[in-house]
Every structure is written in C-alpha cells, then in structure tokens.
C-alpha positions in Angstrom: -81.0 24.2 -61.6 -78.4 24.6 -64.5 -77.1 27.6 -63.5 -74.4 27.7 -60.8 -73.1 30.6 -59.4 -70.4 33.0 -59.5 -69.6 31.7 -55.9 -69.6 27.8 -56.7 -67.7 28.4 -59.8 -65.0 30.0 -58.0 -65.1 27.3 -55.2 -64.6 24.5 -57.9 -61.9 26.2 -59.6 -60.2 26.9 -56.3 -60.9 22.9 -55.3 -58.9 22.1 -59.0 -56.4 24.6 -58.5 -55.7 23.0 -55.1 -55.5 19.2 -56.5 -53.2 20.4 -59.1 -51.0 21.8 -57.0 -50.7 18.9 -54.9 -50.5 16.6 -57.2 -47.2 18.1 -58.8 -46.1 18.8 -55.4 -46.1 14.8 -55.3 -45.1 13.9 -58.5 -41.4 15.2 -58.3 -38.8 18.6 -57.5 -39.5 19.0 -61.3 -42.9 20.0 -61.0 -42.2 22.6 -58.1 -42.9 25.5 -60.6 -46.0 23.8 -61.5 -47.4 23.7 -58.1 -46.4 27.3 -57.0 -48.2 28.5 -60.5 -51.4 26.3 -59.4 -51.0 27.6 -55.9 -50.7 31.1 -57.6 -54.1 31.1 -59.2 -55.9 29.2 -55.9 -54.9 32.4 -54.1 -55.9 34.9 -56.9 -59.5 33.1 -56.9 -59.5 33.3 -53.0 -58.8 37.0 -53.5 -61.7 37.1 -55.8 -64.0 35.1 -53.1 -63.6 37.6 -50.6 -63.7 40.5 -52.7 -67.7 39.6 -53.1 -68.3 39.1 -49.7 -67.3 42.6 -48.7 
C-alpha cells in the first residue's frame, strides 16, 4: 500500500524534526539556533495534526 497518508506523513516529519533538534541540541551551544528552528517546524506540523482532527 504505496500510498501513505496525510497523517503518517506529518508523523514522520514530526519524528525528523524531533531528531534534528536533538541532535544539534547535543552537538554544541553553536547549534542552539538550529535546534530552536527544528523545534520550530515540529510544532508547526503538530499544529497541522490537530488541525485535522477537529
């Protein structure tokens, strides 16, 4: 079943979104801008996830 839905796409991008962050929160200070931009777009696509199940 190829196709995946809107639901599961957004899940896996929120999953990503989540790794990166923590891996630049890890990595060093320098990457703090990194992680709050990652942790940026795993809230806009949480946003997005609850907007379809209203």
């Amino acid at each position: 079943y190829p196709y995946e839905t809107e639901e599961e796409k957004l899940s896996q991008q929120l999953e990503s979104c989540q790794v990166s962050c923590e891996n630049h929160k890890r990595k060093s200070r320098f990457n703090d801008y990194k992680a709050r931009y990652w942790k940026g777009r795993a809230e806009k696509i949480l946003q997005r996830k609850e907007a379809k199940h209203v």
